[in-house]
C-alpha positions in Angstrom: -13.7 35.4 32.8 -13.7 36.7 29.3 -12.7 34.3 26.8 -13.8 36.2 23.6 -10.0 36.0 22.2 -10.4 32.2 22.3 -10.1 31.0 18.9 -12.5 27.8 18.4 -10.7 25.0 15.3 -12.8 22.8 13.4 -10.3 19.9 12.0 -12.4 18.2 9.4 -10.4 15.2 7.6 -13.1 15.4 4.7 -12.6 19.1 3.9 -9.1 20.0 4.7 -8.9 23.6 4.9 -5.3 26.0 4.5 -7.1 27.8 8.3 -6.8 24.6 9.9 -4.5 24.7 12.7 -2.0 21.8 13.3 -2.7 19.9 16.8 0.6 20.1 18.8 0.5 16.2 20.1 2.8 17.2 22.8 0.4 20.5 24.0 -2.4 17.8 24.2 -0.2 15.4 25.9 0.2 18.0 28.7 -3.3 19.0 28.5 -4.4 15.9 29.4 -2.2 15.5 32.3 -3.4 18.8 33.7 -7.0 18.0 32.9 -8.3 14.5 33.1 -7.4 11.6 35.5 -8.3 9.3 32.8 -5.8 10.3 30.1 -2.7 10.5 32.1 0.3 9.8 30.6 -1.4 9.3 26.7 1.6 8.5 24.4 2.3 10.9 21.5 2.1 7.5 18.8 -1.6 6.4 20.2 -2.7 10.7 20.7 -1.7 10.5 16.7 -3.6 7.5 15.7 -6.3 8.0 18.0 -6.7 11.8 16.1 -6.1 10.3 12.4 -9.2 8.1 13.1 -11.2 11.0 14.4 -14.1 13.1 12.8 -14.6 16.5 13.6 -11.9 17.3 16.3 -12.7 20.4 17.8 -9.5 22.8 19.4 -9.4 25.7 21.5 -6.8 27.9 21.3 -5.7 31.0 23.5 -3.1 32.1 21.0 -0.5 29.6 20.9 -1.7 27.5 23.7 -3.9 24.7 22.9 -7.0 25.1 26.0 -9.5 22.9 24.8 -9.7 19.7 22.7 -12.6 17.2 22.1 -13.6 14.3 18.7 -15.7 12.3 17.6 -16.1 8.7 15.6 -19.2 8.5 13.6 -20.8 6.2 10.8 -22.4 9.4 9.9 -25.6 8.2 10.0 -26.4 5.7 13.0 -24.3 6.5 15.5 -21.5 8.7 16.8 -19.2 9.2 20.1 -17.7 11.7 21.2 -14.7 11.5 22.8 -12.1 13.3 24.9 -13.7 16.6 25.8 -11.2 18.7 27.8 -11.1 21.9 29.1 -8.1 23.7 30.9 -8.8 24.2 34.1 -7.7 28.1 34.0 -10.8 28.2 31.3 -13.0 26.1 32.7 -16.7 28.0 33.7 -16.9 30.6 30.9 -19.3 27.9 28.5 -16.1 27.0 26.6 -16.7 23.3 27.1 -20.7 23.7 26.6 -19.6 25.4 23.1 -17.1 22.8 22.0 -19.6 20.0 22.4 -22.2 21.9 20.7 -19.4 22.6 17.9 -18.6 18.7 17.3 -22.8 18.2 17.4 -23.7 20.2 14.6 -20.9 19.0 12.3 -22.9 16.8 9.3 -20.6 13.9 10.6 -22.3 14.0 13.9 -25.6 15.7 13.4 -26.8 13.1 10.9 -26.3 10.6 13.6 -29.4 8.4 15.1 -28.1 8.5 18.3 -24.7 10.2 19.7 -23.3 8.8 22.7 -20.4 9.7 25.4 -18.7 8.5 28.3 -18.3 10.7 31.6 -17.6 9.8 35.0 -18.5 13.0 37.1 -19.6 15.4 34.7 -23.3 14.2 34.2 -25.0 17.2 34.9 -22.8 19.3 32.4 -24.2 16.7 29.9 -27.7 16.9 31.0 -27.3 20.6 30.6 -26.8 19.7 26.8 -29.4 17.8 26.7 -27.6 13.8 26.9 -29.6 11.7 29.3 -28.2 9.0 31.2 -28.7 5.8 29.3 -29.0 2.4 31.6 -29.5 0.1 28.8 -26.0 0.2 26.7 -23.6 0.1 29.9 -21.1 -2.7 28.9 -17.8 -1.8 28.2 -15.2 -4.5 27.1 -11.3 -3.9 28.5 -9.1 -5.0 25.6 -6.7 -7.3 26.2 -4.3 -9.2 23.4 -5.7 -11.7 22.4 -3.6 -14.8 21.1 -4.6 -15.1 17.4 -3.1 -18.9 17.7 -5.7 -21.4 16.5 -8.0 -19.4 14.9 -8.7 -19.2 11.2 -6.7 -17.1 8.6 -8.9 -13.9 8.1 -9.0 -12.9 4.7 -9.8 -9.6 3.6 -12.5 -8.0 0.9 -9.5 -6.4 -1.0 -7.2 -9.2 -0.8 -9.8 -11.5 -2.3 -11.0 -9.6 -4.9 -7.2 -9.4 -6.2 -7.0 -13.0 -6.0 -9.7 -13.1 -7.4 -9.2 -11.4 -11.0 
């Protein structure tokens, strides 16, 4: 498959650029459900917050038609995730993928980082193709829950003290 018309989008949220192209949440939304079992049914509100807390997100676009999406969360200099990394089926096996990971690697928020870390649950061998190796010794994973916040001290925070403070 030929996929030189697709259009690769670096959204940066420390250099905002006039070329970036705006993320249709409800594209990804669908996306998603065509893509990966484990984002089904992603609600617009927590695709929006889980983006505004993001750094680089990486798009691919056929035109108009959002193909490919990925992020990552970073300290910048210890370590980063990334997150999310979708291809369209109809795209998938022309390196698309393998170029959109590379793309969030090399940006400075990513590349800095001591170690870079991601989830997958069949696609080791893509990854190992990267170069990620399967890591035994950081396999916990904590499923959220709400927690009651009855009972437990008052948290107070840097900001608020400081204005108390002065």
């Amino acid at each position: 498959m030929d996929c030189s018309h697709v259009q690769f989008c670096i959204h940066d949220s420390s250099a905002q650029t006039a070329a970036a192209r705006e993320i249709d949440l409800h594209q990804l939304q669908d996306l998603f459900n065509v893509t990966a079992f484990w984002a089904q049914n992603r609600r617009i509100e927590d695709l929006a917050t889980a983006i505004a807390h993001s750094n680089p997100i990486v798009t691919a676009w056929d035109g108009d038609r959002l193909i490919g999406f990925s992020r990552a969360t970073s300290d910048g200099v210890y370590r980063a995730t990334i997150w999310d990394v979708v291809i369209h089926p109809d795209y998938q096996g022309a390196g698309l993928g393998r170029k959109m990971v590379e793309t969030v690697l090399m940006h400075p928020h990513v590349n800095r980082a001591e170690r870079v870390y991601l989830m997958t649950t069949n696609e080791q061998r893509f990854y190992s193709r990267i170069g990620f190796e399967e890591n035994q010794t950081t396999t916990m994973v904590l499923f959220n829950q709400p927690v009651s916040q009855e009972g437990l001290p008052a948290m107070v925070y840097m900001a608020e003290a400081s204005k108390e403070e002065s």
